[in-house]
VEXDREN-2710 file (C-alpha; in Angstrom, 1 decimal):
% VEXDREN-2710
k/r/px/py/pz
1/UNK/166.0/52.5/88.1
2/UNK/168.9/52.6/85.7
3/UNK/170.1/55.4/83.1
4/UNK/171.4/54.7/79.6
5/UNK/172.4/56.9/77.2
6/UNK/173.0/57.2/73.4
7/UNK/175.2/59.1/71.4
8/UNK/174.5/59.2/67.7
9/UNK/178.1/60.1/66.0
10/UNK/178.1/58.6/62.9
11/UNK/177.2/61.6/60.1
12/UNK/179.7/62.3/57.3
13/UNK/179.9/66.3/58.6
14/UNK/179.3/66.8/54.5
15/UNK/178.1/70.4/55.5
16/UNK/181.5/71.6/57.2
17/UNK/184.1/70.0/54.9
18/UNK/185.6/68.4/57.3
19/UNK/185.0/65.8/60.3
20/UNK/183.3/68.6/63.0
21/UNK/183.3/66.0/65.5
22/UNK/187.2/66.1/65.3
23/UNK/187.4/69.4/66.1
24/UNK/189.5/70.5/69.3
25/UNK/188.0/71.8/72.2
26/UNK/190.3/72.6/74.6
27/UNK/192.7/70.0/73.2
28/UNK/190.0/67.2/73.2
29/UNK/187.3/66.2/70.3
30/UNK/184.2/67.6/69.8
31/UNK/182.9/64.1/70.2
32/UNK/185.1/63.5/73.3
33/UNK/183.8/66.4/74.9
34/UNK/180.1/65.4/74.1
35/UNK/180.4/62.0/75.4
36/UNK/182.4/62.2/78.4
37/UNK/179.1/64.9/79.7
38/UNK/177.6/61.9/79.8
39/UNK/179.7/58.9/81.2
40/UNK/180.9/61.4/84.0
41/UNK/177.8/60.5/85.6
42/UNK/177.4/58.2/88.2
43/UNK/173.9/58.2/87.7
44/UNK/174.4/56.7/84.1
45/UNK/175.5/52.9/83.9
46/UNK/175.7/52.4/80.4
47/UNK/176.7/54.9/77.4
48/UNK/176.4/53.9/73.8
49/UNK/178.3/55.6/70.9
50/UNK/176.6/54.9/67.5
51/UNK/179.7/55.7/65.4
52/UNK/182.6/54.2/63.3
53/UNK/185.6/52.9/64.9
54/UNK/187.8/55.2/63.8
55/UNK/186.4/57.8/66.0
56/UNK/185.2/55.7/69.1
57/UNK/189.4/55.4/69.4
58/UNK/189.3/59.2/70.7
59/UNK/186.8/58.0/74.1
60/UNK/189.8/55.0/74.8
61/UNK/190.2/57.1/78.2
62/UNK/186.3/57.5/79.1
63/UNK/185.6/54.1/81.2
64/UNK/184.3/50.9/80.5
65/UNK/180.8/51.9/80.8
66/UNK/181.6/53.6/77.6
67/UNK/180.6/50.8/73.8
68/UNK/180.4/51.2/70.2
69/UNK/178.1/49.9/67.6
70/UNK/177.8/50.9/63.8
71/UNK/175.2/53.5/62.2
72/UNK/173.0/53.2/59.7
73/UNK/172.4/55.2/56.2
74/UNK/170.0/57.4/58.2
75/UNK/169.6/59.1/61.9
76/UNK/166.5/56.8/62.8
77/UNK/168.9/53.4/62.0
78/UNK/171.4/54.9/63.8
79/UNK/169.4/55.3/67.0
80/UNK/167.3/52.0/66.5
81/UNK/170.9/50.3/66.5
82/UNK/171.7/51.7/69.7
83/UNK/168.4/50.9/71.1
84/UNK/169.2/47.3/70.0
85/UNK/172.5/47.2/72.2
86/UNK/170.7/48.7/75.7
87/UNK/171.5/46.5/79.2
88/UNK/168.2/44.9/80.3
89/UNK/168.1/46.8/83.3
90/UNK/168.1/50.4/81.1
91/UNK/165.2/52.2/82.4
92/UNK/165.2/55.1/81.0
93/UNK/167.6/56.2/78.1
94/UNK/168.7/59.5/76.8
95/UNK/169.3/60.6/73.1
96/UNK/171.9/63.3/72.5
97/UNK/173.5/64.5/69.5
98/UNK/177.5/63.8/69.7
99/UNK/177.5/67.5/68.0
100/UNK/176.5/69.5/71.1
101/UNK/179.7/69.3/73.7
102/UNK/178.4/71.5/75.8
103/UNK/175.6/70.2/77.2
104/UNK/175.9/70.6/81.2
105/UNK/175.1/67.7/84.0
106/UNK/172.6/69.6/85.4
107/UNK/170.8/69.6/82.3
108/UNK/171.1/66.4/81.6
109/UNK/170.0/65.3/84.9
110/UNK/167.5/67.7/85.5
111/UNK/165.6/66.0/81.9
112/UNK/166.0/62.3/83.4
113/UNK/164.1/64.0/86.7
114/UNK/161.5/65.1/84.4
115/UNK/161.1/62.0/82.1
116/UNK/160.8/59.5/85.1
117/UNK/157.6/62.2/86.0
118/UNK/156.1/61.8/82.4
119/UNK/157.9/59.6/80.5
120/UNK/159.3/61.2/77.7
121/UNK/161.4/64.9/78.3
122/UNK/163.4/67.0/76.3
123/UNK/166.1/69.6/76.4
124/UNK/164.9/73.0/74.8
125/UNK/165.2/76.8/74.8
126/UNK/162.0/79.6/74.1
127/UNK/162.3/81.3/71.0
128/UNK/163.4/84.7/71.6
129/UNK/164.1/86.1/68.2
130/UNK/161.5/88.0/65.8
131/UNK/160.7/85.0/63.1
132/UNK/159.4/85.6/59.6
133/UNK/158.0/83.6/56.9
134/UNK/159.9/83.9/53.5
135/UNK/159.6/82.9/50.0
136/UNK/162.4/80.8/48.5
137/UNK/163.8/83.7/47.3
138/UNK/164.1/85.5/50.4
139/UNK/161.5/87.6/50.3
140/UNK/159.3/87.7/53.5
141/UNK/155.7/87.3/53.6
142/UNK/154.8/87.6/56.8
143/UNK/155.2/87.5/60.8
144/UNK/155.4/84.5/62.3
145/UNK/154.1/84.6/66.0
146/UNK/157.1/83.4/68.3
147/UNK/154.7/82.5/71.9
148/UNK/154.9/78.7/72.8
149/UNK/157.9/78.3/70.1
150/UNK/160.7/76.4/71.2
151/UNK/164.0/75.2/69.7
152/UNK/164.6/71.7/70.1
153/UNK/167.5/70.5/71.6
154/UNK/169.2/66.9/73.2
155/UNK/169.1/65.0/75.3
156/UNK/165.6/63.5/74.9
157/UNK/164.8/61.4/77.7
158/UNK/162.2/58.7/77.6
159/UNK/161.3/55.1/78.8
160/UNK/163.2/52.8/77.1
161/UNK/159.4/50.8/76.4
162/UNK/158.4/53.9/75.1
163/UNK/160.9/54.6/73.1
164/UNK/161.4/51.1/71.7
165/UNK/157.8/50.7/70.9
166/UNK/157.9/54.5/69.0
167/UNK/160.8/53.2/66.9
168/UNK/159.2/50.0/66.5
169/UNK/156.6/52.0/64.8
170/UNK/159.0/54.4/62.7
171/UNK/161.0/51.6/60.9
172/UNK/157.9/49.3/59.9
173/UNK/156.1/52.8/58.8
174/UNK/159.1/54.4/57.0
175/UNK/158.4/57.4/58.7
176/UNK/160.4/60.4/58.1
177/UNK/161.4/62.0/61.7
178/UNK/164.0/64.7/62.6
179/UNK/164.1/63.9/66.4
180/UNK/162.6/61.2/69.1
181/UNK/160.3/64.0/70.0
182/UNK/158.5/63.4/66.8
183/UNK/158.7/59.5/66.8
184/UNK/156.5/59.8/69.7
185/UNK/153.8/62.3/68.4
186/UNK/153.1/59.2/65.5
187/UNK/152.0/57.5/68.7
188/UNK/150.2/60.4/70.1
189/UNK/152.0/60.5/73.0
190/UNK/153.6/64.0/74.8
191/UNK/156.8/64.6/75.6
192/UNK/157.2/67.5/78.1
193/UNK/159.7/70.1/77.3
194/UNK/162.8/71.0/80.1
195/UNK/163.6/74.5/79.5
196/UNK/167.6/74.6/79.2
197/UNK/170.0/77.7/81.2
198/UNK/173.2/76.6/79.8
199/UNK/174.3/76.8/75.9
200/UNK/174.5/73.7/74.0
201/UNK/174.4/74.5/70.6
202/UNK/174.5/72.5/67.7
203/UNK/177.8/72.3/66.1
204/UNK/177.0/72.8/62.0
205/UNK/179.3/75.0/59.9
206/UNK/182.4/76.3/60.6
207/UNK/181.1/79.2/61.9
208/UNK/179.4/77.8/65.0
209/UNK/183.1/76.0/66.1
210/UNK/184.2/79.9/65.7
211/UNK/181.7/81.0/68.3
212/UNK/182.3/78.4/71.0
213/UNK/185.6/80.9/72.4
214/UNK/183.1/83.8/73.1
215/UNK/180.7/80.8/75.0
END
């Protein structure tokens, strides 16, 4: 048994202005931060950053377990290139999104626990809120019920055949996905959801950076 993981890193931050995976966090990258959570991990033999090389030169001090290979125009090529680069021996691979630092190593190893169960897992956190349905204007419509809603988060965990072979089918479909949760409901297969303690948000606009002092 044998843990990869890959780091997808290689989005022009066009929404913030600015490169969000430079920002400091306690004196160290956003990027740094996310994939250092990872190659801390004994467990994990192999970490792959999908992401230029001007900001794989911030993770010179993270171990030789830590590589680099080049993005694609869009997230799936990104992921299928990082795929492309796993060990052999990779069993099982994790997916996580080099915009959430703070993802914890009990999280992290607590979704490879449940993926080697079921074969595919994934971070997430219940909806909590009140949600409501909107017209583009603003204007809402109706209530949306919030029982069995979850928020999606990463790592997604899966076996690497199972993985590969939902990818496989993505790029010769041209299938639009958001996540490797939904590559794998084209195949019909579940993932099972691992319901996250920690916070590990999603670094997006300015404001979120502002928040992660009060975390």
């Amino acid at each position: 048994m044998a843990y990869g993981a890959i780091i997808v890193a290689s989005g022009s931050s066009r929404r913030m202005g600015f490169d969000k995976l430079a920002a400091p966090i306690d004196g160290k990258q956003v990027l740094w931060h996310s994939v250092r959570a990872f190659s801390a991990l004994p467990e994990i033999s192999q970490v792959i950053v999908v992401t230029p090389p001007e900001r794989f030169a911030w993770l010179s001090d993270l171990g030789a377990k830590v590589s680099r290979v080049d993005g694609g125009a869009e997230r799936p090529d990104s992921v299928a290139a990082g795929l492309a680069a796993l060990n052999d021996d990779i069993t099982f691979v994790a997916i996580h999104d080099g915009a959430r630092p703070l993802i914890s190593p009990d999280s992290i190893l607590n979704t490879f626990a449940t993926a080697e169960e079921s074969g595919a897992a994934s971070l997430a956190r219940r909806v909590t809120e009140t949600l409501k349905r909107a017209t583009p204007k603003g204007v809402t419509t109706e209530s949306v019920s919030r029982e069995d809603l979850w928020i999606m988060e990463t790592p997604q965990i899966f076996l690497k055949e199972l993985i590969l072979r939902a990818y496989q089918n993505v790029i010769s479909g041209d299938a639009q996905i958001t996540d490797e949760v939904s590559a794998l409901q084209l195949l019909g297969q579940d993932t099972t959801l691992v319901e996250n303690p920690h916070p590990n948000p999603k670094i997006t606009v300015q404001a979120d950076l502002d928040t992660l002092g009060g975390l």
